[in-house]
C-alpha positions as CSV (number, residue, x, y, z in Angstrom):
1,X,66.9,174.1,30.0
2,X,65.3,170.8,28.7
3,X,61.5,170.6,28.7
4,X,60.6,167.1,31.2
5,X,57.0,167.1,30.4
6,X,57.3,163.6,32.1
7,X,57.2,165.3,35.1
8,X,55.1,168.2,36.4
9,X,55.5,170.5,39.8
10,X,52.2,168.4,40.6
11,X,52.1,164.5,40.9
12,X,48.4,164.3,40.5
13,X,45.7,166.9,38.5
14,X,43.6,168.4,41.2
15,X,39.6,167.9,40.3
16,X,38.0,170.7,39.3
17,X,35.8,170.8,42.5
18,X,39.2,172.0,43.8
19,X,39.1,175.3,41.6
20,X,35.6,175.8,42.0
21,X,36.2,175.6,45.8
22,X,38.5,178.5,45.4
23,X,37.1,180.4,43.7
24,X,33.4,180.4,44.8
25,X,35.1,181.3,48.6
26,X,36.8,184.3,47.0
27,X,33.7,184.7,44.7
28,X,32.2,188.1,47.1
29,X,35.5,189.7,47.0
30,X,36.0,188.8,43.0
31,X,32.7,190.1,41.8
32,X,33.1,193.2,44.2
33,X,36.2,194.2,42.2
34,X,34.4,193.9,38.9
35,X,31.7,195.7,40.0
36,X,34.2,198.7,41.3
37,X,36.1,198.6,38.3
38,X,33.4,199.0,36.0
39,X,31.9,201.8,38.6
40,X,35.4,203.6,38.4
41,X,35.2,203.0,34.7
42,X,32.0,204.5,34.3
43,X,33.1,207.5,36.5
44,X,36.0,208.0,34.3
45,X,33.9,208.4,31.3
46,X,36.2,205.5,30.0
47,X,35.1,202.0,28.3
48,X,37.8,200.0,30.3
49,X,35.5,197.6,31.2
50,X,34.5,196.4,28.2
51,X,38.0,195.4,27.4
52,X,38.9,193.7,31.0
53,X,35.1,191.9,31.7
54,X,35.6,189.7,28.9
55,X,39.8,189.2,30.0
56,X,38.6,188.5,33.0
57,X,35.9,186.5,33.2
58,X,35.3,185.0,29.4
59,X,36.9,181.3,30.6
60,X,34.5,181.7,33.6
61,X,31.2,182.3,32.4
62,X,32.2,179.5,30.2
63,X,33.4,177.3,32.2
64,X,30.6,177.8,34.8
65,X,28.1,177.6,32.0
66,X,29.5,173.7,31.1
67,X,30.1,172.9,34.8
68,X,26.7,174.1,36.3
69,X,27.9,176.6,38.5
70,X,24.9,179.0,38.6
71,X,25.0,181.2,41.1
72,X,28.5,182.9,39.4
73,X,26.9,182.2,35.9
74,X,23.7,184.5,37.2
75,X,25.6,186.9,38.4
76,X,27.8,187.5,35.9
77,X,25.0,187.8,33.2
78,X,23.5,190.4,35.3
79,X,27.0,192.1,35.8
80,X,26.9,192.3,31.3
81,X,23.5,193.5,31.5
82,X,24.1,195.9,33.5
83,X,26.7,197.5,31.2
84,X,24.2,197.8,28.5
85,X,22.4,201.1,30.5
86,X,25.8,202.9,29.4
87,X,25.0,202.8,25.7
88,X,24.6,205.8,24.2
89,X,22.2,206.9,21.4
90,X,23.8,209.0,19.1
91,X,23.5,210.3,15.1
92,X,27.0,211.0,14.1
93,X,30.4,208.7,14.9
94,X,33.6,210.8,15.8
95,X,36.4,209.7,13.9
96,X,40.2,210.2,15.4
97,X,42.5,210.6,12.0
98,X,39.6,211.0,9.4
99,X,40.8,211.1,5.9
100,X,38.2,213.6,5.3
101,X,39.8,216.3,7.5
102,X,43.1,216.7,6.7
103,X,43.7,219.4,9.1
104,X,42.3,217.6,12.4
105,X,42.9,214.7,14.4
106,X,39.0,214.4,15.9
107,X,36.2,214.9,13.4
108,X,32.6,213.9,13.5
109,X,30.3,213.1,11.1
110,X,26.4,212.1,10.8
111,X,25.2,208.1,11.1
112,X,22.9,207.2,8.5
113,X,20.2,206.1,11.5
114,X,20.3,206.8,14.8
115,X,22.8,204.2,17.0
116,X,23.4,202.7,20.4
117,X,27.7,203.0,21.0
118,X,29.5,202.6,24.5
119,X,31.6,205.9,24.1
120,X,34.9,207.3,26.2
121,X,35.8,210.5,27.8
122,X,35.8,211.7,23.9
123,X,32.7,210.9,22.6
124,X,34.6,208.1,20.8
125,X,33.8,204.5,20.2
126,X,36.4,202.6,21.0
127,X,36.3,200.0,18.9
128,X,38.4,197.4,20.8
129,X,37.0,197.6,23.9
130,X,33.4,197.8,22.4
131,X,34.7,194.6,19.8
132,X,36.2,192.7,22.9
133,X,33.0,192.9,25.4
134,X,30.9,191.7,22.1
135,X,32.9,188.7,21.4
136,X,32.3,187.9,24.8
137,X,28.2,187.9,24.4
138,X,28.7,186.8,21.4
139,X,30.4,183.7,22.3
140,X,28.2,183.4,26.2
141,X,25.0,183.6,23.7
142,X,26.5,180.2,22.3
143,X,26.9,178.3,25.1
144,X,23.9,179.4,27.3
145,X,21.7,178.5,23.9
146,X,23.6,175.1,23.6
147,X,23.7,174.0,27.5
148,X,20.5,172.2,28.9
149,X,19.9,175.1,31.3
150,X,17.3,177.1,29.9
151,X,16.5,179.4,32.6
152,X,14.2,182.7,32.9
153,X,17.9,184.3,33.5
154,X,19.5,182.8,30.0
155,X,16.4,184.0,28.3
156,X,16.2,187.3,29.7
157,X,20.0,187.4,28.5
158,X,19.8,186.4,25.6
159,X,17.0,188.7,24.9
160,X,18.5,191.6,26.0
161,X,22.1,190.8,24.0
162,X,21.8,189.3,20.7
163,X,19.8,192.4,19.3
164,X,23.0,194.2,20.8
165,X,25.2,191.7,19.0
166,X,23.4,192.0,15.8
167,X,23.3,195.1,15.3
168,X,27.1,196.0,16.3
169,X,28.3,193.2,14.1
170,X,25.7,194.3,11.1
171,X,27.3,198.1,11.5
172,X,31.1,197.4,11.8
173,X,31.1,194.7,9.2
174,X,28.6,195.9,6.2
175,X,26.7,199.5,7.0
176,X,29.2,202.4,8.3
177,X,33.1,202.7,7.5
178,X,34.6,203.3,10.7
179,X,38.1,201.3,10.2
180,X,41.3,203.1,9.1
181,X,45.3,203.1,8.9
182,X,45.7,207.0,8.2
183,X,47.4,207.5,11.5
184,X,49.8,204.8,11.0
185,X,50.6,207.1,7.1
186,X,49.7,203.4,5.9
187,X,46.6,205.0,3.8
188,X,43.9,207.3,3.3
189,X,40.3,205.9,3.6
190,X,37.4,204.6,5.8
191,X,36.1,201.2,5.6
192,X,33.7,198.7,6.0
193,X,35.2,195.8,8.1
194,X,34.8,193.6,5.4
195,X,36.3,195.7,2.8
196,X,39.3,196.3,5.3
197,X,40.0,192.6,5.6
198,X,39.7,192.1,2.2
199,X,42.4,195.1,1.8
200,X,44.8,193.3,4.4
201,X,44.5,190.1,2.6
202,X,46.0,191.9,-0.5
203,X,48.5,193.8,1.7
204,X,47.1,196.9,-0.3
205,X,47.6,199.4,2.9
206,X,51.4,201.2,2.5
207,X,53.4,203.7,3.9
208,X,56.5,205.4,2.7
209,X,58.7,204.2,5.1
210,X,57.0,200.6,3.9
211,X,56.1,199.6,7.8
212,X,55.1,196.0,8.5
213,X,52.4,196.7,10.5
214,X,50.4,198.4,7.9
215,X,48.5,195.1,7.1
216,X,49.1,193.4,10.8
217,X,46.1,191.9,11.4
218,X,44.9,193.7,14.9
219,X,43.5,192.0,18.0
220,X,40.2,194.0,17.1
221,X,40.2,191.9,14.1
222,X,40.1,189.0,15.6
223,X,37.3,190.1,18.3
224,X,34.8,191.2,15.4
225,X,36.1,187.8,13.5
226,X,35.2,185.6,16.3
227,X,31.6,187.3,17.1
228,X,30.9,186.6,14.0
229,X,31.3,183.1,14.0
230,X,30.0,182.6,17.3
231,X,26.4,184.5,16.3
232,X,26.4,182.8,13.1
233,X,26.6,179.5,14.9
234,X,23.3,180.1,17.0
235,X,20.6,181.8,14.2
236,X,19.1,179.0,14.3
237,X,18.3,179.1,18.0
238,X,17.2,182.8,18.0
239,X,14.2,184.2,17.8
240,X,13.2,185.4,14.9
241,X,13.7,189.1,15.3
242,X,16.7,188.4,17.1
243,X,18.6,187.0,13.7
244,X,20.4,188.0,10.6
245,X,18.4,188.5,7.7
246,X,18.6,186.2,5.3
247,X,20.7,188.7,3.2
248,X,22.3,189.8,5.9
249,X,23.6,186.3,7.3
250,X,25.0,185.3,3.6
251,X,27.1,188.5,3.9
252,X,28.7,187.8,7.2
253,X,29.5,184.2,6.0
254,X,31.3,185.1,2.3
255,X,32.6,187.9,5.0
256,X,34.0,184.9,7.6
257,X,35.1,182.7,4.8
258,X,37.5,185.6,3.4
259,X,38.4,186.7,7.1
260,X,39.5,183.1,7.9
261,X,41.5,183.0,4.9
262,X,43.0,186.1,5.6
263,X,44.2,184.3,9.3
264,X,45.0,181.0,7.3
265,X,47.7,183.3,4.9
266,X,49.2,184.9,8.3
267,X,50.0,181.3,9.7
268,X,53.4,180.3,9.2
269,X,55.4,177.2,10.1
270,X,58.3,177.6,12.5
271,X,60.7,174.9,14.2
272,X,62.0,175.3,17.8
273,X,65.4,174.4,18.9
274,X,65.6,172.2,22.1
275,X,68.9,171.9,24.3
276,X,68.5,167.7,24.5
277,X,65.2,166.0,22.1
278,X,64.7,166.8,18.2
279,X,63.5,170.4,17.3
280,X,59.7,170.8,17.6
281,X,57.7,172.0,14.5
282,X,55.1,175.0,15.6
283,X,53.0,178.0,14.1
284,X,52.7,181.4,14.7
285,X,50.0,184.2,13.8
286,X,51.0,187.2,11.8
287,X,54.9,186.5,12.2
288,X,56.7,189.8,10.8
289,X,54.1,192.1,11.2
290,X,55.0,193.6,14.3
291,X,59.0,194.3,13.3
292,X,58.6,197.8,12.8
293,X,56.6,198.5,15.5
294,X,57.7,200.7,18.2
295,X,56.8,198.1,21.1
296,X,59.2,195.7,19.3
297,X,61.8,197.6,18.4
298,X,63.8,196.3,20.8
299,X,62.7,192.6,20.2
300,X,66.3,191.3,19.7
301,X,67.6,193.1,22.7
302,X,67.1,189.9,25.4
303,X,69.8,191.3,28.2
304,X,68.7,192.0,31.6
305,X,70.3,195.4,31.3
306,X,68.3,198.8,30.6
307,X,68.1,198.6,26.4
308,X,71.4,201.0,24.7
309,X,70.0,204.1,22.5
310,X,70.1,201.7,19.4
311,X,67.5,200.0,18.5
312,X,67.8,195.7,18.3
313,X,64.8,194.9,16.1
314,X,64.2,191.3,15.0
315,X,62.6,189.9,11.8
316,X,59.6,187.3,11.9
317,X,58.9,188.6,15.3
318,X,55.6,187.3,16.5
319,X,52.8,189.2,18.6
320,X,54.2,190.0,22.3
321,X,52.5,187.4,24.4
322,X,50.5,189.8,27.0
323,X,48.0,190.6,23.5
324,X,49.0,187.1,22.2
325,X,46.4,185.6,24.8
326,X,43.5,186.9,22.2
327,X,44.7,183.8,20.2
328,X,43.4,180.8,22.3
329,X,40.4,182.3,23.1
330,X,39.0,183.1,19.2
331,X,41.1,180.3,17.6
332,X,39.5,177.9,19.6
333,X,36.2,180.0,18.6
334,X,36.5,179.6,15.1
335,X,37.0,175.1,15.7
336,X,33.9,175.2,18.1
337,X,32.2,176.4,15.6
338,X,33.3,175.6,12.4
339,X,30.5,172.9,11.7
340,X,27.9,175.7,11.7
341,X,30.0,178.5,9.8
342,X,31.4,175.9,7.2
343,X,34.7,177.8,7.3
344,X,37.9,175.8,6.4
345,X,40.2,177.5,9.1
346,X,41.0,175.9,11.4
347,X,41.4,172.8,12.2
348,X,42.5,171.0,15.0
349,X,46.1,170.4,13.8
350,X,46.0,174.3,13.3
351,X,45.2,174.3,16.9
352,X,48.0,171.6,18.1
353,X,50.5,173.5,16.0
354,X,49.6,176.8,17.9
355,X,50.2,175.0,21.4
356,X,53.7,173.2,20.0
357,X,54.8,176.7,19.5
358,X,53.8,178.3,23.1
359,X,54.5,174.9,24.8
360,X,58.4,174.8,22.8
361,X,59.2,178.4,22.0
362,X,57.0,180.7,24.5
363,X,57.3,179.1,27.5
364,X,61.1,178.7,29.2
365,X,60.9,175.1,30.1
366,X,61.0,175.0,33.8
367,X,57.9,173.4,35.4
368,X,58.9,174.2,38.8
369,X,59.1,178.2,37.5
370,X,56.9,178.4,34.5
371,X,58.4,181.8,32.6
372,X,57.0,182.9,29.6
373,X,59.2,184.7,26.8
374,X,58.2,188.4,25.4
375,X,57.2,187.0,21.9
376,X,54.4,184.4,20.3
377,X,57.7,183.5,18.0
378,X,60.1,182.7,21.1
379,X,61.8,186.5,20.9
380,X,62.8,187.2,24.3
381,X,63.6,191.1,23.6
382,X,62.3,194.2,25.9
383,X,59.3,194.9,24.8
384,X,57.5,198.6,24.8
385,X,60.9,200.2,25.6
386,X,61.5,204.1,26.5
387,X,65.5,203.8,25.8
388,X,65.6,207.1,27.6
389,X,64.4,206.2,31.1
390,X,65.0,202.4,31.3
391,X,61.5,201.4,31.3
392,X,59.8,198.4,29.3
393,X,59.2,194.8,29.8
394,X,62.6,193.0,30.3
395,X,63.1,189.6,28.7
396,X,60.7,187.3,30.3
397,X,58.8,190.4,31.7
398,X,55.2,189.2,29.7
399,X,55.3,186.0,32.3
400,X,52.0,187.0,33.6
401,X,50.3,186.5,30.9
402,X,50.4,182.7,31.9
403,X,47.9,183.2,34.8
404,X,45.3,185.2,32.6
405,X,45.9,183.7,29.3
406,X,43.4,181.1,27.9
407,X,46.4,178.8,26.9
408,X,44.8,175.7,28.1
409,X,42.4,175.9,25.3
410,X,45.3,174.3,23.5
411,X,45.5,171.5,25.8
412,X,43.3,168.9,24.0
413,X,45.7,168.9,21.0
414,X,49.3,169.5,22.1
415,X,49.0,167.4,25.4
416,X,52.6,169.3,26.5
417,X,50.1,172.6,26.9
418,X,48.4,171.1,30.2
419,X,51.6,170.2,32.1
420,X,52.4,174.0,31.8
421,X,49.2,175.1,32.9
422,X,49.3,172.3,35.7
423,X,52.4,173.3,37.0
424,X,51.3,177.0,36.8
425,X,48.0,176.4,38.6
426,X,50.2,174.4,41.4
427,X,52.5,177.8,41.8
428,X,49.3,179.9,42.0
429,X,47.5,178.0,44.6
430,X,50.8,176.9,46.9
431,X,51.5,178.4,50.2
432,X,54.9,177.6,49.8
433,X,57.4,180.8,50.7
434,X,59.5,180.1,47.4
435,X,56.2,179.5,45.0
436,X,54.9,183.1,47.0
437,X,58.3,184.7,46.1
438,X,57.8,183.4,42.6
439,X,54.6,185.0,42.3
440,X,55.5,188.3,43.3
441,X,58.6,188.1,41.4
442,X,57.8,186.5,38.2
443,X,54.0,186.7,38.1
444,X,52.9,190.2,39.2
445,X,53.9,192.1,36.2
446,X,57.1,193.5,36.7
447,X,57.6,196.6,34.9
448,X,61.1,198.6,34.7
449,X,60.4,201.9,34.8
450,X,63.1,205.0,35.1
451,X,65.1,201.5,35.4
452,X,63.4,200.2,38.8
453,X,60.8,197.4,38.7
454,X,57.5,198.2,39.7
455,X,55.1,195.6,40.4
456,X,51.3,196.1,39.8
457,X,49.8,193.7,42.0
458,X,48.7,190.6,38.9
459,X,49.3,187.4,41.3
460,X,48.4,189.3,45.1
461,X,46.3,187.8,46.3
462,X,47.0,184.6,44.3
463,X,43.4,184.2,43.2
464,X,42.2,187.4,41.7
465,X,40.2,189.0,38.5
466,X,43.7,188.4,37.0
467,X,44.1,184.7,37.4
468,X,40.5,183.6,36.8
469,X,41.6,182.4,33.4
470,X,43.8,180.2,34.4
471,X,41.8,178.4,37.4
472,X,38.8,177.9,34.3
473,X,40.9,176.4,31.5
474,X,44.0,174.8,33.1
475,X,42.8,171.7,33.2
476,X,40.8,171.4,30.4
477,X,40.6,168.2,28.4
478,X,39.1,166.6,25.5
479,X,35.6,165.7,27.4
480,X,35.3,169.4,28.9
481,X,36.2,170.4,25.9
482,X,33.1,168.5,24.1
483,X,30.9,170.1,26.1
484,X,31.8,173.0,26.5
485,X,31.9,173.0,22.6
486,X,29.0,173.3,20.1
């Protein structure tokens, strides 16, 4: 079907005091489920929370931070602070797949100084979830220190986080070696973070079977990548013992400058078909990486019929869109704060190029049903498939990662971005019995499994944890952008 941006499910944009209406009168009920899931979390011995606080609410805090709502900004602050009391002291890291023990999955070895980890059920950092929750103080650092609202609570925040910050980004990037591929059989060492970019740059990582994905650049990457630059942006505005050293601070940036390059290499050009109009030129992250994957194996399998026993893989395939929504949010990162990093990645025709391709290739082209294909690169293959039992994500499967992914960050430069996001607010907020249907349908991540679909409750009610992201950044245009911006 034929993209009519022209025309949108909506004739007019809603104001903002619109979304702010809904969600501050869901606000008790909102903030009660992130307190219960990060109680829950805790009980499990798990680090969840980490991971979903800054999925959740990362657009939010922003958004509220820019837009003067204070009463959710306060109490979100005091919702990250209160995560800190689960850190852990320790002396020695446990490693899963240690090149050092051969004969063991789980090892553990000493620290050279005694640290401060969130760990799981396994005495285990896990280093996407802890990455994930410190890009998100990371980047709430930023903004706090750059809005005009210099409250006793942003203090007190920032007091309490940037040391935390620091010191994670100081360890994962320069001191300990905690990053490896040995489980993938794609190497055998431990690294630095900067020495394991460096090594993925080079595509030095290998394995036998020569697997694509032994140099994919991971979303973990891009969580410690966009820290980075967002606490490089504000030394300035710490407090002294709050910074880098000086040392310390020219490391992280040569570290940034090759990172970025590293992301710059994995960009690639790709032109989208259209049924009626001239193709539409795009970009997509890391295209190729992911072929050999198990979740894609299946990529060029796009029938609504449970997957055969052989395997449809595709070539060029791009990151499945449900992790694809990192990409907005530290993209746009990395351009906020470019003028402080001096990084040459990216720019905003990086950024426009980005939304051509989820605006032409991701998303279906219906306005009045906004779908979203399985695959940054337009693939519309199952995804995550168990061939045995019928289970996976079925072409168009990932739609729900339109309501929680930050896509209207792209919005400011490919202008096509914001009618999606306009229609897909319209859908979210309507009473209508066919937008409801839609939701529950489409929306609420509809699983196959043992070759049934089994919904898990993403768009019920319509504005939840899930679709905060969406109500923050739908509409966002160039002015919110600016300030919002550094």
């Amino acid at each position: 079907m034929a993209i009519a941006f022209s025309s949108a499910a909506s004739a007019t944009e809603p104001e903002r005091a619109t979304d702010w209406q809904l969600i501050n009168s869901n606000w008790p009920r909102l903030v009660q489920t992130l307190k219960n899931f990060a109680h829950d979390s805790e009980r499990k011995h798990s680090t969840d929370h980490l991971y979903y606080f800054e999925l959740w609410t990362y657009d939010l805090m922003r958004a509220a931070i820019a837009e003067e709502q204070r009463a959710i900004r306060d109490q979100l602050l005091s919702l990250y602070v209160s995560v800190f009391d689960d850190l852990v002291t320790v002396s020695s890291y446990k490693y899963y797949y240690d090149p050092r023990s051969d004969e063991q999955r789980l090892s553990e070895h000493p620290l050279p100084s005694a640290t401060r980890l969130w760990l799981n059920q396994d005495g285990i950092e896990d280093v996407l979830d802890s990455s994930q929750f410190i890009f998100l103080l990371a980047a709430t650092t930023r903004h706090l220190l750059q809005s005009d609202d210099q409250s006793q609570e942003t203090q007190n925040f920032v007091k309490s986080a940037a040391p935390l910050v620091r010191d994670h980004l100081l360890r994962w990037i320069l001191r300990d070696k905690v990053f490896q591929v040995r489980g993938w059989q794609c190497g055998h060492g431990l690294y630095d973070h900067r020495s394991f970019l460096e090594l993925k740059r080079r595509r030095s990582f290998a394995s036998p079977e020569r697997l694509s994905y032994c140099n994919m650049v991971s979303d973990t990457d891009l969580w410690i990548i966009g820290a980075t630059a967002e606490t490089i942006a504000v030394q300035a505005a710490l407090e002294p013992d709050q910074r880098f050293s000086t040392a310390d601070n020219s490391a992280l940036r040569n570290y940034l400058r090759v990172a970025t390059e590293l992301l710059a290499d994995r960009t690639t050009s790709k032109t989208f078909p259209r049924s009626s109009g001239a193709p539409v030129d795009g970009l997509v992250f890391d295209a190729g990486a992911n072929d050999d994957h198990d979740d894609s194996l299946y990529a060029a399998f796009s029938e609504e019929q449970c997957p055969p026993n052989e395997r449809r893989a595709a070539h060029g395939v791009g990151w499945d869109v449900s992790h694809g929504t990192r990409q907005p949010v530290v993209f746009s990162a990395l351009l906020d704060t470019k003028d402080r990093t001096g990084v040459g990645w990216p720019d905003e025709a990086v950024l426009a190029g980005f939304g051509r391709a989820f605006a032409f290739g991701v998303f279906e082209g219906n306005l009045k049903k906004p779908r979203l294909r399985n695959y940054m690169d337009g693939s519309n293959g199952w995804y995550r498939v168990d061939e045995k039992h019928c289970s996976g994500y079925r072409p168009f499967g990932m739609s729900y990662a339109l309501i929680f992914g930050a896509w209207g960050r792209y919005t400011p430069y490919a202008t096509e971005v914001g009618k999606i996001m306009e229609a897909a607010r319209e859908i979210l907020t309507s009473k209508d019995s066919a937008d409801t249907t839609f939701r529950l349908t489409v929306w609420d991540r509809p699983r196959y499994i043992n070759g049934r679909p089994q919904n898990e409750g993403m768009a019920n009610p319509s504005v939840s944890v899930w679709s905060l992201p969406l109500l923050s950044t739908y509409a966002i245009d160039s002015d919110t952008n600016k300030r919002a911006g550094p």
